[in-house]
C-alpha positions as CSV (number, residue, x, y, z in Angstrom):
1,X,-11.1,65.1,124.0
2,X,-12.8,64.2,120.9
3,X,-16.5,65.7,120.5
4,X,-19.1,63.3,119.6
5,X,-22.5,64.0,118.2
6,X,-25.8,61.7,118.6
7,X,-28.0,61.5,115.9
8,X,-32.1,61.3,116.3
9,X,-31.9,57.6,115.7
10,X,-29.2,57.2,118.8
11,X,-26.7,56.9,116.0
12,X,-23.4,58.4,118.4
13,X,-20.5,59.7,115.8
14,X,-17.5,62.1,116.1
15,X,-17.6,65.6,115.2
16,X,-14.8,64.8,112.7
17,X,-15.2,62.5,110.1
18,X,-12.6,61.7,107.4
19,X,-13.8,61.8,104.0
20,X,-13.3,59.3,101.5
21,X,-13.0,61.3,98.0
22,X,-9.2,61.8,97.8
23,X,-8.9,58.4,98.1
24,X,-10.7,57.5,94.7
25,X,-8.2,58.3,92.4
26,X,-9.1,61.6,90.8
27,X,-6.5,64.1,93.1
28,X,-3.3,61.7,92.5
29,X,-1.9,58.4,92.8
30,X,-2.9,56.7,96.3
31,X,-0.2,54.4,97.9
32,X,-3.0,51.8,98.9
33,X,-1.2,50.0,101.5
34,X,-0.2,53.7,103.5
35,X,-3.9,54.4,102.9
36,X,-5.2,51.6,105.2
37,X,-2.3,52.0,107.5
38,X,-3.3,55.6,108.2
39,X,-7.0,54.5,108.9
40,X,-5.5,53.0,111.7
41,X,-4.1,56.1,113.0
42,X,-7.5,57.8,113.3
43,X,-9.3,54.9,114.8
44,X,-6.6,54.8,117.4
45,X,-7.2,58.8,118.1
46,X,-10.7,58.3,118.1
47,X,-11.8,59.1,115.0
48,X,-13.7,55.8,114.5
49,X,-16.5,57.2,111.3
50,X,-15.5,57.4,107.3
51,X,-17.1,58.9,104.9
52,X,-17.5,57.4,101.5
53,X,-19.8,56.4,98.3
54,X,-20.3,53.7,95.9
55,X,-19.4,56.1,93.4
56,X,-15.9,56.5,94.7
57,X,-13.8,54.3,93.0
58,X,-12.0,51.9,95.1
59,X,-12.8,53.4,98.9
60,X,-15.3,51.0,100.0
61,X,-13.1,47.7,99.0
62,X,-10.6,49.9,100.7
63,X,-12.4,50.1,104.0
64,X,-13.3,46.8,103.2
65,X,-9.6,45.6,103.4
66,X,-9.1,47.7,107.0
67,X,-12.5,46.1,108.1
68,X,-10.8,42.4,107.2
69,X,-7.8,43.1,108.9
70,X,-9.7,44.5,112.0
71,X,-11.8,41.7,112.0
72,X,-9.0,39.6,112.4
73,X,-7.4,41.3,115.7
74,X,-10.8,40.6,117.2
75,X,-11.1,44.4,116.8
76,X,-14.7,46.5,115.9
77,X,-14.9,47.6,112.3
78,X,-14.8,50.8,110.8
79,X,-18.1,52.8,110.8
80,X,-18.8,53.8,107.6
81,X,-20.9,56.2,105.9
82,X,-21.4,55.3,102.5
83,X,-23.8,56.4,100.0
84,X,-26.5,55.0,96.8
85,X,-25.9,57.2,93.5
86,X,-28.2,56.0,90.7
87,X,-26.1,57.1,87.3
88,X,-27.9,60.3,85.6
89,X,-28.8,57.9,82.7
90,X,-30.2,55.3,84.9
91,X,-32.4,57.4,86.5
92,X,-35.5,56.7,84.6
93,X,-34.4,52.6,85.1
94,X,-33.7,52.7,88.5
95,X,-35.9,50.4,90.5
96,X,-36.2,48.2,94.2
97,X,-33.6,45.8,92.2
98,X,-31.6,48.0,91.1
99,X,-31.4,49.8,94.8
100,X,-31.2,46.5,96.4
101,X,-27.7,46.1,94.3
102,X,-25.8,49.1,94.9
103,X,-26.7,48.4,98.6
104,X,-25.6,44.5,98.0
105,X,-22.5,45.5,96.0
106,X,-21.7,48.0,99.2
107,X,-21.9,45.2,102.3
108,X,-19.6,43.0,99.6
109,X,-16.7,45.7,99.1
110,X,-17.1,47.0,103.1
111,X,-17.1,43.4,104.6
112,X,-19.8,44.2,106.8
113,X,-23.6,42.3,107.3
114,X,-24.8,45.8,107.7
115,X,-23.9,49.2,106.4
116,X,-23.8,52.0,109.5
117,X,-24.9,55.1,107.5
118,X,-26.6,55.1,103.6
119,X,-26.8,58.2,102.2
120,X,-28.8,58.6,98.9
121,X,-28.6,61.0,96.0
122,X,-30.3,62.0,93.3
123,X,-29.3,63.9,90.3
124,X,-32.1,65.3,88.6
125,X,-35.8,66.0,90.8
126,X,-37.7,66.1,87.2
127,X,-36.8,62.7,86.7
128,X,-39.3,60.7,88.8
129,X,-39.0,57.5,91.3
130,X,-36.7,59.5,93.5
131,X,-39.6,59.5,96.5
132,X,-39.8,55.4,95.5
133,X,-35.7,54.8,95.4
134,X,-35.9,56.8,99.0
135,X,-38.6,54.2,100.5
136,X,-37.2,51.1,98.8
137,X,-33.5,52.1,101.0
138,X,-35.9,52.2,104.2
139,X,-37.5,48.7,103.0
140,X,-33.6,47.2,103.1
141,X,-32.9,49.1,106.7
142,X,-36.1,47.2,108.0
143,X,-34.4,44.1,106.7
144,X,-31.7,44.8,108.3
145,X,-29.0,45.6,105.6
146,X,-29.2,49.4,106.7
147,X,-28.6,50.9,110.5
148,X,-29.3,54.4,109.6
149,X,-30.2,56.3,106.6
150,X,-29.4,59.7,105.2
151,X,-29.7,61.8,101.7
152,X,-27.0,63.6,100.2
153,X,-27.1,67.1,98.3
154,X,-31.1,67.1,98.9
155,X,-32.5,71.0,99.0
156,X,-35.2,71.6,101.2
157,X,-38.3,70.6,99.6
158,X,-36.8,67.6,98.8
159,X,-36.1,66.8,102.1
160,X,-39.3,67.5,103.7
161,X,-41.0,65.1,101.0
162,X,-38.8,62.5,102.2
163,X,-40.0,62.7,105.6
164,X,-43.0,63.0,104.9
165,X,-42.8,60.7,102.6
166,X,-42.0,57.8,105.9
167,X,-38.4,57.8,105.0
168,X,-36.5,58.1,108.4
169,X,-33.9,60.5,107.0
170,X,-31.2,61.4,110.5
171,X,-28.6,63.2,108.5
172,X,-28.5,65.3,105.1
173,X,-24.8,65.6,103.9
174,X,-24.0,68.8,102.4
175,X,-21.7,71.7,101.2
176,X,-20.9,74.0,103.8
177,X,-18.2,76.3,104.9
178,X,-16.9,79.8,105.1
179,X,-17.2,80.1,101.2
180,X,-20.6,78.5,101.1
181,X,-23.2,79.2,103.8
182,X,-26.6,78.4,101.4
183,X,-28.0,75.6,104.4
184,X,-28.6,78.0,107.1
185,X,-31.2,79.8,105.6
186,X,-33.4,77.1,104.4
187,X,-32.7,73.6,105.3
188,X,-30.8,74.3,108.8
189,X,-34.4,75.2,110.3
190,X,-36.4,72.9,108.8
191,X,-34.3,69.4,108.7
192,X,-33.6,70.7,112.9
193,X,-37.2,70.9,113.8
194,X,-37.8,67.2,111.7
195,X,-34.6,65.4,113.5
196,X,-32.3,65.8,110.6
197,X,-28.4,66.9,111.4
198,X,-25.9,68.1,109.2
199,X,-22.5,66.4,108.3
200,X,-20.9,69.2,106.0
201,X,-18.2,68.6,103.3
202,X,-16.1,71.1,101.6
203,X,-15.4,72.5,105.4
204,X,-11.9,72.9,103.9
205,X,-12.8,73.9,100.4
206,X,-10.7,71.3,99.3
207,X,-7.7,72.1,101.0
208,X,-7.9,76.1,99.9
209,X,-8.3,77.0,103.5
210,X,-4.8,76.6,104.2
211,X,-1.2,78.5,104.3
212,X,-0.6,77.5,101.2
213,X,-2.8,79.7,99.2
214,X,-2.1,82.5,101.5
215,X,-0.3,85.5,99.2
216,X,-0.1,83.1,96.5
217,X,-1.3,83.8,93.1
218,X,-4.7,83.7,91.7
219,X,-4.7,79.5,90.3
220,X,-6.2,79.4,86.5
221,X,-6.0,76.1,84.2
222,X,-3.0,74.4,85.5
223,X,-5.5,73.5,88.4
224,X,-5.8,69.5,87.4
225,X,-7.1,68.5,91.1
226,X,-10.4,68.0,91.3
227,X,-11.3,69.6,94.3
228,X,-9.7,72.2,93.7
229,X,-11.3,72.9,90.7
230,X,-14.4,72.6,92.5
231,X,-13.6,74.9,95.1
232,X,-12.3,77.6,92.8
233,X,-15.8,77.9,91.3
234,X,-17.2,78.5,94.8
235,X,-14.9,81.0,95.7
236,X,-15.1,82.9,92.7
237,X,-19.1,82.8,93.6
238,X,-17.5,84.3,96.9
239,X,-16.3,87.6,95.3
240,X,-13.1,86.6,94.0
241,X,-9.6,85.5,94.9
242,X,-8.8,88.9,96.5
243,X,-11.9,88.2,99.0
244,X,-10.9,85.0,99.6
245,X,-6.9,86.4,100.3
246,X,-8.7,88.9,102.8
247,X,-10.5,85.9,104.6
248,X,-7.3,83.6,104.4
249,X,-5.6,86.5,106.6
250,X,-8.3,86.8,109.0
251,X,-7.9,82.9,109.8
252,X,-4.5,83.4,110.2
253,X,-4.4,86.1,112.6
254,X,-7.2,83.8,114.9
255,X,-5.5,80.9,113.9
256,X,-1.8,82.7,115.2
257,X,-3.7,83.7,118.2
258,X,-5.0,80.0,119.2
259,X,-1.9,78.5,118.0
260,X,-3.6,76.6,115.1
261,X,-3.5,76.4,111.6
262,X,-6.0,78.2,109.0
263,X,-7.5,74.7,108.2
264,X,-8.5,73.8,111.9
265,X,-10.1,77.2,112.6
266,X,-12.3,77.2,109.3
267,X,-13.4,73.7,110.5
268,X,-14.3,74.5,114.1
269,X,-16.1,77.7,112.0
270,X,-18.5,75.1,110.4
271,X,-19.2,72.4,113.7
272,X,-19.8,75.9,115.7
273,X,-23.2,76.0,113.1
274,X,-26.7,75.4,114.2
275,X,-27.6,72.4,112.9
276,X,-24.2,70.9,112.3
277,X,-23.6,67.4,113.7
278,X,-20.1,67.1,112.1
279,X,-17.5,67.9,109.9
280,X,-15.9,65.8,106.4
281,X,-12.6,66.3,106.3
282,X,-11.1,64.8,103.8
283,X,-7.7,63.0,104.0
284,X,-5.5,60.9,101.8
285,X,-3.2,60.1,104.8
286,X,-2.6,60.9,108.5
287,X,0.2,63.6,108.3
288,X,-1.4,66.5,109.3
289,X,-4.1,64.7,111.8
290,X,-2.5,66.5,114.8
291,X,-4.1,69.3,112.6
292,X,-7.4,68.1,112.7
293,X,-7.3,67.2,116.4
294,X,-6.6,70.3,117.7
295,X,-10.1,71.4,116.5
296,X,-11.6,69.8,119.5
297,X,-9.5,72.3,121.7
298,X,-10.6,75.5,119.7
299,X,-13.2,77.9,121.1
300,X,-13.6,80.8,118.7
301,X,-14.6,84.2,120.7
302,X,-16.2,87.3,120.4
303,X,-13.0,89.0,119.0
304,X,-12.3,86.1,116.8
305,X,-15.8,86.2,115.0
306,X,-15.0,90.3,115.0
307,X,-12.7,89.5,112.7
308,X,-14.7,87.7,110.4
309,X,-18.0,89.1,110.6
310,X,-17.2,92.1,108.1
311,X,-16.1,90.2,105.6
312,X,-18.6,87.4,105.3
313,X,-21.1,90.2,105.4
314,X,-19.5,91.7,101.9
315,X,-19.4,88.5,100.6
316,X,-22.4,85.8,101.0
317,X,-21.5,83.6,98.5
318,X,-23.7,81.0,96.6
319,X,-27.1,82.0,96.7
320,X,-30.5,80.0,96.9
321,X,-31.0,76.7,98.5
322,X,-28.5,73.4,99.0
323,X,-27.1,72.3,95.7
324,X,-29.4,74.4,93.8
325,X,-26.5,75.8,91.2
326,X,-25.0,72.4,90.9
327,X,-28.1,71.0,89.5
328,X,-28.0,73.1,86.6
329,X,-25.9,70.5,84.2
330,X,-25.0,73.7,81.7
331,X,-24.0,75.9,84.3
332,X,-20.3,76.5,85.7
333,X,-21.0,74.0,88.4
334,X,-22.9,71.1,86.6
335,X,-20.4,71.0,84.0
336,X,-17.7,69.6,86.2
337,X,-19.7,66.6,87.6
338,X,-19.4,63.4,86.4
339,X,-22.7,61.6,86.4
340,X,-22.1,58.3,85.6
341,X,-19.5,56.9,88.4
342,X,-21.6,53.9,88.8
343,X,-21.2,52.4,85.2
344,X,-16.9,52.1,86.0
């Protein structure tokens, strides 16, 4: 049976959601027409919520198309969690108009009157107007254009300032997972005790957390994905590729014991979280759904969590609060990003 959580706002979505980014472009050719197919197949499992951005190129005319089609069979559409990212060099430009249009441009590529979920970002807190950008999304949501609203990649601070602030933030998206535990020490308590719930990507580290990587060799520059670049960085910030091969056979041996595969026990890891109101899983196509089902009929125990406890007490990973590294554009992290999505 498919777990659902309800948000502060009475905003009810499943404890799964399928993320968007692997369908931008950046991690290998998409067959478009599969793609929306496959959307299909997780509506029809109930898996009903997607996750995507205006920055990703193509996903929201993709759920768009899958909207039109629903519409059509007299069907409900998708509900989609989308998000506004100013460019880096807009920032100091970015006004209500400019706001108003990523949020316009959104409701034209979804095929929708209003967007379910908007979930702003950022990139750089010296650079004022953020607070402003934050209150001019709320303006649109009391027009109407907006259900519910959200932040993305916020740190702790910057959440609270929201909020206080009048935005009515119900969900903070973030980076969480075996490798990188940095929101329960800060923001886990204080979004909870202000209303605002997790929805965690990287649960699967890109697809690292899998039998796949399992003995194999340490990856170096022939990695070309982007995620998996990205997730190479965090678990070196782990302790390494033989830490991470000593956690890989620890979710095996629970995952053998359960019947499951690696990935689906490192995601029921992350929705077992305080805080956590559901995982982003991301997913070009439905072949290994049956995968991310059987997470909603995994209960990790005491000698499960026996097995893990040691090492994720050697090895705490990323330090500081959410997204803290990534912010720093000459460090390891920021120098992967690419700021400027909006422009193309």
């Amino acid at each position: 049976m498919i777990e659902t959580a309800t948000l502060s706002s009475g905003y009810v979505i499943p404890r799964v959601i399928r993320g968007g980014w692997q369908l931008a472009g950046d991690h290998g050719e998409v067959d478009r027409s599969r793609a929306v197919d496959d959307i299909a197949r997780f509506v029809d499992a109930g898996l009903n919520t997607v996750d995507g951005a205006d920055i990703y190129t193509g996903v929201e005319s993709l759920y768009g198309e899958f909207n039109a089609r629903r519409r059509a069979e007299g069907l409900a559409p998708l509900q989609v969690h989308t998000k506004c990212v100013p460019d880096y060099d807009d920032l100091p430009r970015v006004d209500a108009a400019y706001v108003r249009r990523i949020v316009t441009r959104s409701l034209q590529r979804l095929n929708v009157e209003r967007l379910n979920l908007v979930q702003f970002h950022w990139w750089d807190y010296a650079v004022p107007g953020w607070i402003e950008a934050a209150q001019t999304l709320h303006a649109l949501q009391r027009e109407g254009l907006i259900a519910h609203l959200g932040g993305t990649n916020f740190d702790t601070p910057h959440t609270t300032a929201m909020l206080d602030a009048g935005v009515p933030l119900v969900a903070m998206q973030v980076q969480y997972s075996l490798l990188d535990r940095r929101p329960a020490s800060l923001l886990v308590p204080t979004a909870g005790a202000r209303g605002v719930q997790l929805l965690c990507y990287g649960t699967l580290a890109g697809g690292f957390f899998s039998e796949r990587w399992l003995g194999a060799p340490e990856p170096g520059p022939e990695l070309t994905n982007r995620s998996l670049i990205k997730y190479k960085l965090v678990i070196d910030d782990f302790g390494g590729w033989a830490a991470f091969q000593q956690l890989l056979q620890a979710l095996q041996a629970i995952g053998r014991r359960h019947g499951v595969p690696i990935s689906t026990v490192a995601t029921r890891w992350v929705l077992d979280q305080p805080g956590v109101a559901a995982a982003i899983v991301g997913a070009r196509y439905a072949d290994r759904l049956g995968d991310v089902l059987a997470v909603f009929g995994l209960k990790l125990d005491a000698q499960d969590h026996a097995l893990l406890a040691p090492i994720l007490g050697a090895h705490p990973g990323l330090s500081g609060d959410t997204y803290t590294a990534e912010r720093d554009k000459t460090g390891r992290h920021g120098r992967i990003m690419k700021y400027n999505l909006n422009k193309t």
